[in-house]
Each structure stands twice: as C-alpha cells, then as structure tokens.
Residue frames relative to the residue before (quaternion, step in Angstrom):
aa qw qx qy qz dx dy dz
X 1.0000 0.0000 0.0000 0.0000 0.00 0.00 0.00
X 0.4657 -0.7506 0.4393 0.1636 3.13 -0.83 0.93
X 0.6149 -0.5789 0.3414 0.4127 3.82 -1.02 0.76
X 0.6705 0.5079 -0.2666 0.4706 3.56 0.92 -1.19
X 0.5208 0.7327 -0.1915 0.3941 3.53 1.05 -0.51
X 0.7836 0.3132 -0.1022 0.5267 3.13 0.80 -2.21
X 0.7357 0.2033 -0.4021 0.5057 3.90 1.00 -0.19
X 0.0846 0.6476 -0.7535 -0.0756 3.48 0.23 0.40
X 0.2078 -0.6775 0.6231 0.3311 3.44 -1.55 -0.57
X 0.3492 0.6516 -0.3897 0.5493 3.64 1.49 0.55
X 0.5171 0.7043 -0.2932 0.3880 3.28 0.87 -0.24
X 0.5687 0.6788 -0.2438 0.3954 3.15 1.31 -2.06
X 0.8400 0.1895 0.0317 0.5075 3.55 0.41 -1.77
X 0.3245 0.7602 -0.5062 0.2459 3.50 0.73 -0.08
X 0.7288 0.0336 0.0701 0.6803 3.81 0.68 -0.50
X 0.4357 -0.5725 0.5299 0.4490 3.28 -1.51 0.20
X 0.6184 0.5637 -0.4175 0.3542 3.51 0.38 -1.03
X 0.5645 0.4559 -0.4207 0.5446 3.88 1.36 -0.29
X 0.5681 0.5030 -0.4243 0.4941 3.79 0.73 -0.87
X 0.6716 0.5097 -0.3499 0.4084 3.69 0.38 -1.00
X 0.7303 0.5009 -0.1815 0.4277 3.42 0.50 -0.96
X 0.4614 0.5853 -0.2750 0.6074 3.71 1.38 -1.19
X 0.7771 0.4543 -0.1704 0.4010 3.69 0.24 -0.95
X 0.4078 0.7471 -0.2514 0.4608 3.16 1.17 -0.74
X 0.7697 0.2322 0.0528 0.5923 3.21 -0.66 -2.25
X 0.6060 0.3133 -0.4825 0.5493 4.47 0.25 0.36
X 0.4484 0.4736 -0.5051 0.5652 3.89 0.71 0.15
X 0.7797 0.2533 -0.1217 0.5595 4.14 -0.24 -1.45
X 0.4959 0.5028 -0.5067 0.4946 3.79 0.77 0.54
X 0.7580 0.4048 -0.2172 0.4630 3.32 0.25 -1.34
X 0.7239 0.4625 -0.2915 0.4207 4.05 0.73 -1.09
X 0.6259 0.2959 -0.3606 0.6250 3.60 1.13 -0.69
X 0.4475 0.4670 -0.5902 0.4831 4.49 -0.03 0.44
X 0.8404 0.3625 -0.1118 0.3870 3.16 0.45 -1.63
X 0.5926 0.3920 -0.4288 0.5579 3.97 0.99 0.29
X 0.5832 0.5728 -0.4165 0.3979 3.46 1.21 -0.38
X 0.4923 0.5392 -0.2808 0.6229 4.11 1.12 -0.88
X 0.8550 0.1209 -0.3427 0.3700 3.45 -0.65 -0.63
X 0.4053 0.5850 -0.5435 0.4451 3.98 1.13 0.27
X 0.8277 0.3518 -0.2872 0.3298 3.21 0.30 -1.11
X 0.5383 0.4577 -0.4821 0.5180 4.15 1.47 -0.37
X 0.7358 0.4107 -0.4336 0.3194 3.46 0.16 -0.66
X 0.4911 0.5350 -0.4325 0.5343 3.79 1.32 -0.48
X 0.5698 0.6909 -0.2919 0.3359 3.69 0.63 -0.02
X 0.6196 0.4341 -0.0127 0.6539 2.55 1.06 -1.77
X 0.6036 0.2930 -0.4964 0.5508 4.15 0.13 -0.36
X 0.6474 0.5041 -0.5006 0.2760 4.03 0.01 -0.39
X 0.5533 0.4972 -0.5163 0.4245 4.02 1.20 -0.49
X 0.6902 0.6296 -0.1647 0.3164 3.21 0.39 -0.28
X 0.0286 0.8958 -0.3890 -0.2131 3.44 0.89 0.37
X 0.4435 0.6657 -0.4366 0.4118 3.72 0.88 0.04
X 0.6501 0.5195 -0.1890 0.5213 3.52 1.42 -1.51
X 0.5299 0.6850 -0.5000 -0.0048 3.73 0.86 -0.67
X 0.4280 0.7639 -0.3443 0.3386 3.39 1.63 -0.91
X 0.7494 0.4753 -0.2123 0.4092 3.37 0.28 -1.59
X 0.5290 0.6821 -0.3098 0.3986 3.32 1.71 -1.19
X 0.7684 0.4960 -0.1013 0.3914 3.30 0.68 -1.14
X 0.6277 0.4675 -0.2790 0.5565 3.27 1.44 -0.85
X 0.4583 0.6227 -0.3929 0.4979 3.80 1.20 -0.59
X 0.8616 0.2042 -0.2679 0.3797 3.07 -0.13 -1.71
X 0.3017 0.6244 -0.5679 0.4433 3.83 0.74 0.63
X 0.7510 0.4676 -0.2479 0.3948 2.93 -0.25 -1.59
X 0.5932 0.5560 -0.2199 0.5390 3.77 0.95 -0.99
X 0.7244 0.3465 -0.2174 0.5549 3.72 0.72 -0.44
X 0.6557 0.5527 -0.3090 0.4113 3.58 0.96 -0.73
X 0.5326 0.4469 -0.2484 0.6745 3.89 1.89 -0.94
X 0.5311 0.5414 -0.5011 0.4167 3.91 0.18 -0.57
X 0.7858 0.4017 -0.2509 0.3977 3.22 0.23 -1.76
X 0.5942 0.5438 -0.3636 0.4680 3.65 1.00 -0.91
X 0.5652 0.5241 -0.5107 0.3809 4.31 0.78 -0.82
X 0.7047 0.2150 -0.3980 0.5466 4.49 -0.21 -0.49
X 0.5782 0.5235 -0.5325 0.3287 3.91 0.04 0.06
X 0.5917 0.5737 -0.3495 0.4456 3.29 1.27 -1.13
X 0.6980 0.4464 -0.2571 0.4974 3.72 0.75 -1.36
X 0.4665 0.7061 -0.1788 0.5019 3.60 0.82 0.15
X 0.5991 0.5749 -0.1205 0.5441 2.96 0.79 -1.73
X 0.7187 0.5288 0.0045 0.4515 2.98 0.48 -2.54
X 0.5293 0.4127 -0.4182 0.6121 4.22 0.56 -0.35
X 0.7847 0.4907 -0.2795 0.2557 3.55 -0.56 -1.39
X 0.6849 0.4943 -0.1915 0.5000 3.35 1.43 -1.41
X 0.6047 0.5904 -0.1548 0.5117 3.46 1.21 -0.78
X 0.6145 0.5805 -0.1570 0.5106 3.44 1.64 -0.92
X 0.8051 0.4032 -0.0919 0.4252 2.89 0.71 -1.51
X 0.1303 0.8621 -0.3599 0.3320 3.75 2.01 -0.56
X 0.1861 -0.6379 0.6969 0.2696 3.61 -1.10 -0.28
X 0.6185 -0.5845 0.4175 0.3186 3.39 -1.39 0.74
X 0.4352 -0.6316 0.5391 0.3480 3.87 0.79 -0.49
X 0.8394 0.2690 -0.2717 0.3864 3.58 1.16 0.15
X 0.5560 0.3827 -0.4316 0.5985 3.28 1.63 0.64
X 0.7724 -0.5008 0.2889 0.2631 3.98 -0.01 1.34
X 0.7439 -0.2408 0.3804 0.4939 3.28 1.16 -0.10
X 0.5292 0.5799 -0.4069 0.4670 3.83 0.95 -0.35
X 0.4482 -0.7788 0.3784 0.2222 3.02 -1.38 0.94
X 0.4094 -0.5847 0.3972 0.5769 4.00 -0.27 0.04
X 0.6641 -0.5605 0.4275 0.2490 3.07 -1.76 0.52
C-alpha cells in the first residue's frame, strides 16, 4: 500500500462502513490518550506520599505504556482505512 494511499483523508467518508470504522479507532484513540493522563495524575498523586511511591511508579508505567499505544492506534486506523474497499469495485480490495 502506498504512502499517499494509507493517509488519504478521502478515506474518512468514502463509504459509511469507512465512516463507521474511522469512528471506531477515534473512540480507542481518545480512551487509551485519556487512560493514559489519568495514569500519569494519579501516579502523581501516589508520589506525595512516600509509602505510595511503588504504585507511583507502576502508574506512571502504565501511563507510558498507553502513550506509546496513542500514534499506534492512529496507525492502526490509516492501514484499516487503507486497506477498506472503495465501495465501487463490489467488495474488491484496493491494490
């Protein structure tokens, strides 16, 4: 698949079942962004604490482990979107 191809933004609306999908992976964009943030305030919060520091650390992992996962997701989301049929060859994939 070709670079021009995999970000088209024609893609987005090109079919619903592409609209459906497009939506989809901006649903698990936004929830893994957003579980990533509150790992990392609440890994915060366990650091006033010095009893908590453990958890603190294991948080802000976790917080770094969903970061890294937020451009895979959009990624994810190009390729599927790429790979899609056009809605006007029957169901054939793109080349």
């Amino acid at each position: 698949m070709s670079h021009d191809r995999l970000y088209d933004p024609r893609l987005v609306t090109l079919t619903p079942r592409n609209a459906t999908i497009f939506s989809i992976y901006e649903q698990v964009y936004m929830w893994v962004d957003g579980a990533a943030a509150v790992a990392f305030v609440v890994g915060s919060i366990f650091f006033l604490d010095p009893a908590q520091k453990r958890l603190g650390e294991w948080m802000f992992l976790t917080g770094s482990v969903l970061f890294a996962l937020v451009p895979l997701t959009k990624y994810l989301q190009a390729v599927h979107l790429g790979r899609l049929s056009t809605g006007t060859n029957k169901g054939a994939r793109r080349p």
